[in-house]
N, C-alpha and C positions, 0 to 999 in steps of 0.2 A: 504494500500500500504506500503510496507515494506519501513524502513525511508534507506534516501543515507544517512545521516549525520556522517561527520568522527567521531571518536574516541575522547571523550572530550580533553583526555590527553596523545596523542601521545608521545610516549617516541623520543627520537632524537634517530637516529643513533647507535653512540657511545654508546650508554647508552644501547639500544636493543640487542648491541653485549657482552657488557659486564655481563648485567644480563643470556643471553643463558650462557654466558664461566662459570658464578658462578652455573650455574644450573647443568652443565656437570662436574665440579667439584666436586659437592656435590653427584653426581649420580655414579661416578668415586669411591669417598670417601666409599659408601655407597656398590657397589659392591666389593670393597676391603675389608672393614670391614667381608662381608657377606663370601667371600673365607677363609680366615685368621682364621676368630672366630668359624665359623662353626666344631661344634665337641670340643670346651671346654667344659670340665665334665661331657663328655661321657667314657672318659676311663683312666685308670693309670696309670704311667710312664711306658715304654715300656723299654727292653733292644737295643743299649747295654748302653749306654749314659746316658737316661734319670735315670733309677733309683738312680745311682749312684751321679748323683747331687742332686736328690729329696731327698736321706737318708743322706747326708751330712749338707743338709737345714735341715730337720727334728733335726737330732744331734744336728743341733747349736740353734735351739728353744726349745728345754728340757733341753739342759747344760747352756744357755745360752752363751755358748761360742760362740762366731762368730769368731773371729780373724784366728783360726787354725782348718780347715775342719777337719773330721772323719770320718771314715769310719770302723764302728765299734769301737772295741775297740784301732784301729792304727789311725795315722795322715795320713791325704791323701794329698799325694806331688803333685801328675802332673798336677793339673791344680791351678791358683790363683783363690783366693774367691768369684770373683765378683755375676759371674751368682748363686753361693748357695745362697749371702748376698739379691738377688732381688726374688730370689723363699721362703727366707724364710722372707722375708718383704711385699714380697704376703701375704702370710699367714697370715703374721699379721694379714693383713686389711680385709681379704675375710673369715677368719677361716676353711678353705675347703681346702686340696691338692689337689682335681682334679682339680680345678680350678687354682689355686694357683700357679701349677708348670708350666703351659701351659702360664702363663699372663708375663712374659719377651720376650718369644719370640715373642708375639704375637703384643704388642706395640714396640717393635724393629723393626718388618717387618713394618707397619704403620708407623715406624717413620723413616723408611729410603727411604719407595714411598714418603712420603713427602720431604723430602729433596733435591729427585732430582725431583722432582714439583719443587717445589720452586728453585732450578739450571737454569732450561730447562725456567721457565717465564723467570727469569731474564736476563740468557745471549740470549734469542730469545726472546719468549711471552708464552702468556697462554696457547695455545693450542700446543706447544711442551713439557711444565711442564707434561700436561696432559698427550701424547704420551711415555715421558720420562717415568714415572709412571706408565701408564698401559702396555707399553712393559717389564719393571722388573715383573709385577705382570702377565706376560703369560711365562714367564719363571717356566717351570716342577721345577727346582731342587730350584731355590728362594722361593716358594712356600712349599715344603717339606719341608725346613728345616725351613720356619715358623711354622710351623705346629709340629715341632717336640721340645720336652724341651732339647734343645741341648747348646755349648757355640757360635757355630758359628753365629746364627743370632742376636746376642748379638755383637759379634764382626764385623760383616758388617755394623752394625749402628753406631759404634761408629769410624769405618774407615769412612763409607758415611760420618758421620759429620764433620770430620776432614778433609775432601775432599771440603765439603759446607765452611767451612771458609778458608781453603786457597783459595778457586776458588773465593769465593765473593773479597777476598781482591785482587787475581794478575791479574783479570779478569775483575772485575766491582771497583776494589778499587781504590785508597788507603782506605783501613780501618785494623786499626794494630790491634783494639780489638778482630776481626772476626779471624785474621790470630793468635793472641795469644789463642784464644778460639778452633782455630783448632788443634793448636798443644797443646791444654789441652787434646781433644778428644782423640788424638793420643797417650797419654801418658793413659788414660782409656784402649785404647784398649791392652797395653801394658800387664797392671794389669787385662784384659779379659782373653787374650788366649798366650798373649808375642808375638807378628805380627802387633799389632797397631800402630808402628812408622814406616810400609809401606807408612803409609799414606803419610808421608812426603818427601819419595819419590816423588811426585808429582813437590817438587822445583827444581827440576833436569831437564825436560821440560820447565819449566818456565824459567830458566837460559838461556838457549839457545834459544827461542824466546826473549826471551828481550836484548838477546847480540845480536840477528841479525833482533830486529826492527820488530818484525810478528805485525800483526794485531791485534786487538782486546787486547794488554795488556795493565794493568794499568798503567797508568804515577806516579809508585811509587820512592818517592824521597831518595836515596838509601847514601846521605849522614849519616844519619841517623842509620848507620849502628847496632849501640848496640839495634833495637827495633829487627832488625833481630834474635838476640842472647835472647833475652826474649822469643823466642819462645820456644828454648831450655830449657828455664825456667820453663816457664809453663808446658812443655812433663813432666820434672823431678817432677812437684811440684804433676801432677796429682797420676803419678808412686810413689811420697813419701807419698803418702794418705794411701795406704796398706803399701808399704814394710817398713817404719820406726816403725808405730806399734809395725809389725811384729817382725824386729830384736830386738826393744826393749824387747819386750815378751819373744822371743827367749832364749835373754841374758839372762833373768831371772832364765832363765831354764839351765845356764849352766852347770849343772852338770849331767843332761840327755842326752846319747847320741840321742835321739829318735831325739829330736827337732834341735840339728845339723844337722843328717841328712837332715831331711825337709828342712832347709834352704839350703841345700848341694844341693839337690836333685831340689829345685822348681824353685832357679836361676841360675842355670848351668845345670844338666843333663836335664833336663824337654825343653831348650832353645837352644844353642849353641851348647850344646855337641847330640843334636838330632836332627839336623838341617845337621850341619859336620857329624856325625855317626849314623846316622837311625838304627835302630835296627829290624823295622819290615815296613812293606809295602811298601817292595823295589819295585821300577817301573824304567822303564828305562827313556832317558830323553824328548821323545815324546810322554809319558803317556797320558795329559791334552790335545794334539788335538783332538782326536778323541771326549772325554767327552763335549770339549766345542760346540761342534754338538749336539749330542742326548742327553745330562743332560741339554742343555740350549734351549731344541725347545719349545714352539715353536718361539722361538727369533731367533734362528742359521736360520731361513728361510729367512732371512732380509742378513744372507753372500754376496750375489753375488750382489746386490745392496747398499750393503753401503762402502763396499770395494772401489771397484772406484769411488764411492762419497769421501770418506775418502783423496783418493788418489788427487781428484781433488784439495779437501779444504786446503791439506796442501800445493799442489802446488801456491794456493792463499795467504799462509800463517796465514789461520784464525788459532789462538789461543786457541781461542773455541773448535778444534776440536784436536790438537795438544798435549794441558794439560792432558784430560781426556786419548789419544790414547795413549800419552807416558806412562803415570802413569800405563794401563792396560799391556805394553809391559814389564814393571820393574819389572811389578811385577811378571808376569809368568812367566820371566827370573827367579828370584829368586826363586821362590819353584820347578823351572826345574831343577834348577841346585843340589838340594837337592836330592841323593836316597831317603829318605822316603815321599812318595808320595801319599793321597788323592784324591779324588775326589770334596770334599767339603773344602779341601784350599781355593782354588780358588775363590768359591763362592765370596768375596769381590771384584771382578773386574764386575760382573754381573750390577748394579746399573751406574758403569759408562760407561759402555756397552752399557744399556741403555737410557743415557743421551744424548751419541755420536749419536745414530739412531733414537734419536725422529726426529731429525729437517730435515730429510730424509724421515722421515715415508709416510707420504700425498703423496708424489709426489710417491711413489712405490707402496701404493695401488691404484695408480690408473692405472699404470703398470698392464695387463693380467697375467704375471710371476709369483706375488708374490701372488695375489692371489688364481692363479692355484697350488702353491707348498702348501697353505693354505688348500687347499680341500684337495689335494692328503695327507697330512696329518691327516686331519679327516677322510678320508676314510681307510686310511693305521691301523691307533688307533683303530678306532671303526671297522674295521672289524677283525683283531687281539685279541680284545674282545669279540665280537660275537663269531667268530670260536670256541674263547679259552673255552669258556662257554657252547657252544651247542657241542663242544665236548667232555667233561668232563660230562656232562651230561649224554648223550649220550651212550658213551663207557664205562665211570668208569673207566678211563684210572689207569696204577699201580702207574704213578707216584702221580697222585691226593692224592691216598690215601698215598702213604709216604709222601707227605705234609703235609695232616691234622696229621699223626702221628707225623713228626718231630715238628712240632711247638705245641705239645701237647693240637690241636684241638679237642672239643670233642661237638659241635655243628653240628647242619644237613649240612653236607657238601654239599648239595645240595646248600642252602644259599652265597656258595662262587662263586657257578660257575653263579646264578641269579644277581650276583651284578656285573660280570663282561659284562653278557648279558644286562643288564640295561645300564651302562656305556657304553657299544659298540651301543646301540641304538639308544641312549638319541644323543650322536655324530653324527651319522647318520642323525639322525631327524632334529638336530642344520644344517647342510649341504643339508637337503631337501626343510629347510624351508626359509633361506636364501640364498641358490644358488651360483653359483660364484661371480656373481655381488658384492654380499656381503659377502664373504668369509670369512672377520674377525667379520664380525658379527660370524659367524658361529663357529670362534674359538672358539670367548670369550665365545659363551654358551655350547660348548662342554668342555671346563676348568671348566665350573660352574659347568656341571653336574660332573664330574671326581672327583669335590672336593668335592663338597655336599654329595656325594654318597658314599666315603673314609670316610668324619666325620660323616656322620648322619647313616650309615649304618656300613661300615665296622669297626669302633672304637666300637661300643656295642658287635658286633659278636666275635669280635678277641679280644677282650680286658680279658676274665678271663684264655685264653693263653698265650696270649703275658706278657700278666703284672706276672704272676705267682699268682693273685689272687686267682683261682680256686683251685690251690695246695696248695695255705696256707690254704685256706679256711680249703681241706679235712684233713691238718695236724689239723687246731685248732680243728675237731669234736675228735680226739684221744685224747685230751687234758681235765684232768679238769682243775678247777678256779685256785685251789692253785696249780697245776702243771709247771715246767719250763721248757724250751726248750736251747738247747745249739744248735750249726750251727758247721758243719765241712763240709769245702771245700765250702763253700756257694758262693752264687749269690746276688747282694744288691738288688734285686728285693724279694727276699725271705725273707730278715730282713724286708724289707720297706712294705711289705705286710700281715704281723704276727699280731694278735692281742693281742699281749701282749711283754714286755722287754724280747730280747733273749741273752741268753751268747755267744758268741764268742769268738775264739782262735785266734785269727788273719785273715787278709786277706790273704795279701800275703806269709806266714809262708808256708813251705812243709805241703801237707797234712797227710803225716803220724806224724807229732811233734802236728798238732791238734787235729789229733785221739787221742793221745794219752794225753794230756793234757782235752781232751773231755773226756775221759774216768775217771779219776782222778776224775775231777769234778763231773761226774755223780754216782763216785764210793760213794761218800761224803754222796749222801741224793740219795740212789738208789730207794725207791718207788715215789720221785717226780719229779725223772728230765728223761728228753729223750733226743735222739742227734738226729738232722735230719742232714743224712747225702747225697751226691751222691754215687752212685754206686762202681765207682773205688777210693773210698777213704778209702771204706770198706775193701777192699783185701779180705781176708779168716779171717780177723778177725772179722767174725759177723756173728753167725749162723743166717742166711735166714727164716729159719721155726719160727724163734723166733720174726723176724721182721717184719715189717708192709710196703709193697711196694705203696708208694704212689700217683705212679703216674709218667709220662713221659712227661717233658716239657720244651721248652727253650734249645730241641737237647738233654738232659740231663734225669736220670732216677735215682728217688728219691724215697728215703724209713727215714723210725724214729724206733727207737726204744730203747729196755729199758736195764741196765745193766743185767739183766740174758741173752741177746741178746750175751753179750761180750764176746770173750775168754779170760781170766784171762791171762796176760803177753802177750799178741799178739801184733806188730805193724805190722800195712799193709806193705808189702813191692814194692806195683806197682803203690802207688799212688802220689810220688812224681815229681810230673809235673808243668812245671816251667808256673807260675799266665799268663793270654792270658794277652796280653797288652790292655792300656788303651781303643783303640777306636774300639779291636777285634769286632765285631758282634756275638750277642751271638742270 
């Protein structure tokens, strides 16, 4: 007879709730990990962004220079060091750049779901930490740009932290170490991308709830005032971490105009003067509504529910929801008001976006609505996929094949259109098998497959075009040992992808002053060296029959070749076109 006898060592209550919450934590953990990491050192920095941090890390680990980025043979102004000095400290520790350039952003994203984890317990409980967290991580474009060696998820964890200690101190505090630590952050993010003293925006909301008494704020004692002023302190002291170095070094070099420039160039033009006067990705000043829909779904499906939640909370004056709502409104004021316009600015408001809609989350899925908008979403994605896939397939539609041309595809094109029938399936299937009922079941595993199927598939496929691998490659088989390579008009994906030390004329220099300085040099030791050059850099000074067409990639069409190529006294005259800016897509 089967015994009745209870359980020797009944857990209590408390304790049974507590171990499920730690178990769903570490499952939480565990599928974040698996989204994020999935597809490290599977493929090589990609354009437009990644390479050009990957060969600036790379420079600073053979010159040992770190203090003053390169980019080739110039200093590269527009962005501060941080993200190069963490991809090439990867390296250190991993010896591998596939790896290596991918592991900042990767522990960035992880360390900014945890953060607003750890928000979402504190100012509620566990299981809105938890909601807080995995509504950033069902966020499309939070997720990209983990996944990408970029500077921005870099600079959304170090806004997130800077957000995590003022909110612990004006929220759950007094605590002035948390709020000097926040505004240490903020002075990192400073030195990230120059936008990390948004963070501090945050005590502008705070001000106005504490002058009219809301809910929920710290009883901080405000006689005290110079601890206030140490924040400031710490912003500057993080921000003097690089830029004193810097100017020290700088100074050193006074007699070079290069390195005034740089300094000229990385705290003024690069910040204020492009902020006031954009020079390229003008948008108007309603740009960002629309993105914050379809670049943030599937989190934009929680709109119509937490809107007048939001509205209700502040009618109550909770705090909680006030700090985080105002901080996200300053902030998009300020890059609105800016012509030059992104769609990944913004991204830092994303985290506290989902901070605000965790403690709303439970009570809307249990609402029919949200998770009716939930399916109609996987159904909308995954049949969008399907179609896109079975009819490319299909047809061999024209434009397929100038895809695989422009992106200098050279793989069975068939394989692009199977990954996106996969991906439209695999989401189908997530919605077959757990039904409305459970709809966000159905999300999270249509996200999983979307991403699994990006890093374990589409990064091996696309990666010897995207990276320009494939083109160095068939440059290095023209190449012997003792052979050198010069670059005119280049792409940092083409230095960073070479296997061996190339010469370069400059980056941003006209391209006909590198032709022709290209040519000089290769005139010098003419059976060892070649120029690999692009197409229109060449003008008519390059007989064709003489050279070696290498190949079409990256929208661009490349050839090398050798001085009896040259015409003696020629400069191109059509290839002087002014450098694509920093964050162009190439």
């Amino acid at each position: 007879m089967a015994s009745t006898a209870p359980h020797p060592n009944p857990l209590p209550e408390g304790e049974r709730e507590l171990f499920s919450e730690h178990r769903q934590f570490w499952l939480l953990a565990f599928f974040a990990i698996l989204i994020l990491a999935v597809g490290i050192g599977l493929r090589d920095p990609w354009p437009s962004d990644e390479p050009r941090y990957t060969l600036a890390a790379k420079q600073m680990v053979e010159s040992g220079d770190w203090l003053f980025p390169h980019r080739g043979v110039e200093l590269y102004a527009d962005k501060p060091p941080m993200l190069m000095w963490l991809e090439a400290a990867s390296f250190e520790l991993v010896r591998n750049w596939r790896i290596a350039f991918m592991l900042p952003s990767f522990l960035a994203a992880l360390g900014t779901l945890w953060l607003i984890y750890d928000l979402g317990r504190r100012l509620w409980n566990r299981k809105i930490g938890m909601y807080a967290a995995m509504t950033a991580l069902m966020c499309i474009q939070f997720v990209f740009q983990a996944k990408r060696a970029q500077i921005d998820p870099l600079v959304v964890f170090f806004i997130t932290a800077a957000n995590w200690g003022l909110l612990r101190h004006l929220l759950c505090g007094p605590n002035w170490r948390l709020y000097w630590f926040g505004c240490f952050c903020a002075g990192l993010g400073v030195i990230t991308k120059g936008v990390g003293f948004l963070a501090l925006l945050m005590l502008l909301p705070y001000a106005w709830a504490a002058v009219r008494r809301w809910d929920g704020i710290a009883a901080i004692d405000n006689a005290t005032w110079w601890r206030w002023l140490l924040g400031l302190v710490a912003t500057l002291a993080a921000i003097a971490l690089w830029l004193v170095p810097m100017l020290l070094a700088a100074r050193a070099h006074a007699g070079d105009p290069v390195y005034t420039t740089y300094v000229n160039n990385i705290l003024f033009k690069q910040t204020a003067h492009r902020y006031a006067n954009a020079w390229h990705h003008i948008h108007g000043p309603l740009f960002y509504l629309p993105l914050m829909i379809y670049n943030w779904l599937p989190l934009s499906l929680t709109y119509p529910g937490t809107l007048p939640r939001w509205w209700q909370a502040l009618k109550a004056k909770d705090a909680r929801i006030l700090l985080p709502l105002g901080w996200i409104v300053l902030v998009f004021l300020f890059f609105s008001a800016s012509g030059g316009k992104r769609d990944v600015y913004i991204l830092p408001i994303v985290p506290m976006l989902a901070l605000i809609t965790a403690p709303y989350l439970q009570d809307m899925l249990a609402k029919r609505w949200l998770r009716a908008l939930g399916a109609i979403f996987l159904l909308l994605i995954g049949g969008c996929m399907l179609g896109l896939g079975i009819y490319a397939l299909g047809a061999h539609p024209a434009f397929a094949t100038k895809l695989a041309y422009d992106r200098g595809f050279e793989g069975p094109a068939d394989s692009l259109w199977w990954m996106c029938i996969v991906i439209g399936a695999a989401q189908w299937l997530a919605l077959a098998i757990f039904r409305l009922h459970r709809a966000h079941y159905a999300v999270a595993g249509g996200m999983l497959a979307l991403w699994m199927v990006w890093g374990l598939w589409a990064y091996p496929l696309l990666n010897d075009s995207s990276s320009s691998v494939g083109l160095m490659h068939r440059v290095s088989t023209h190449l012997g040992p003792q052979n050198e390579i010069g670059l005119i008009d280049w792409k940092e994906q083409n230095m960073l992808m070479l296997d061996r030390h190339a010469m370069d004329f400059g980056f941003s220099a006209p391209t006909s002053q590198q032709f022709v300085r290209g040519a000089q040099w290769q005139a010098a030791a003419p059976a060892a060296r070649w120029l690999f050059a692009q197409e229109p850099a060449m003008g008519h000074c390059v007989d064709r029959s003489k050279a070696i067409d290498v190949g079409h990639a990256n929208r661009r069409d490349w050839w090398l070749f050798k001085a009896d190529a040259v015409i003696p006294g020629c400069m191109p005259k059509n290839s002087d076109e002014a450098p694509e800016p920093d964050d162009a897509a190439s």
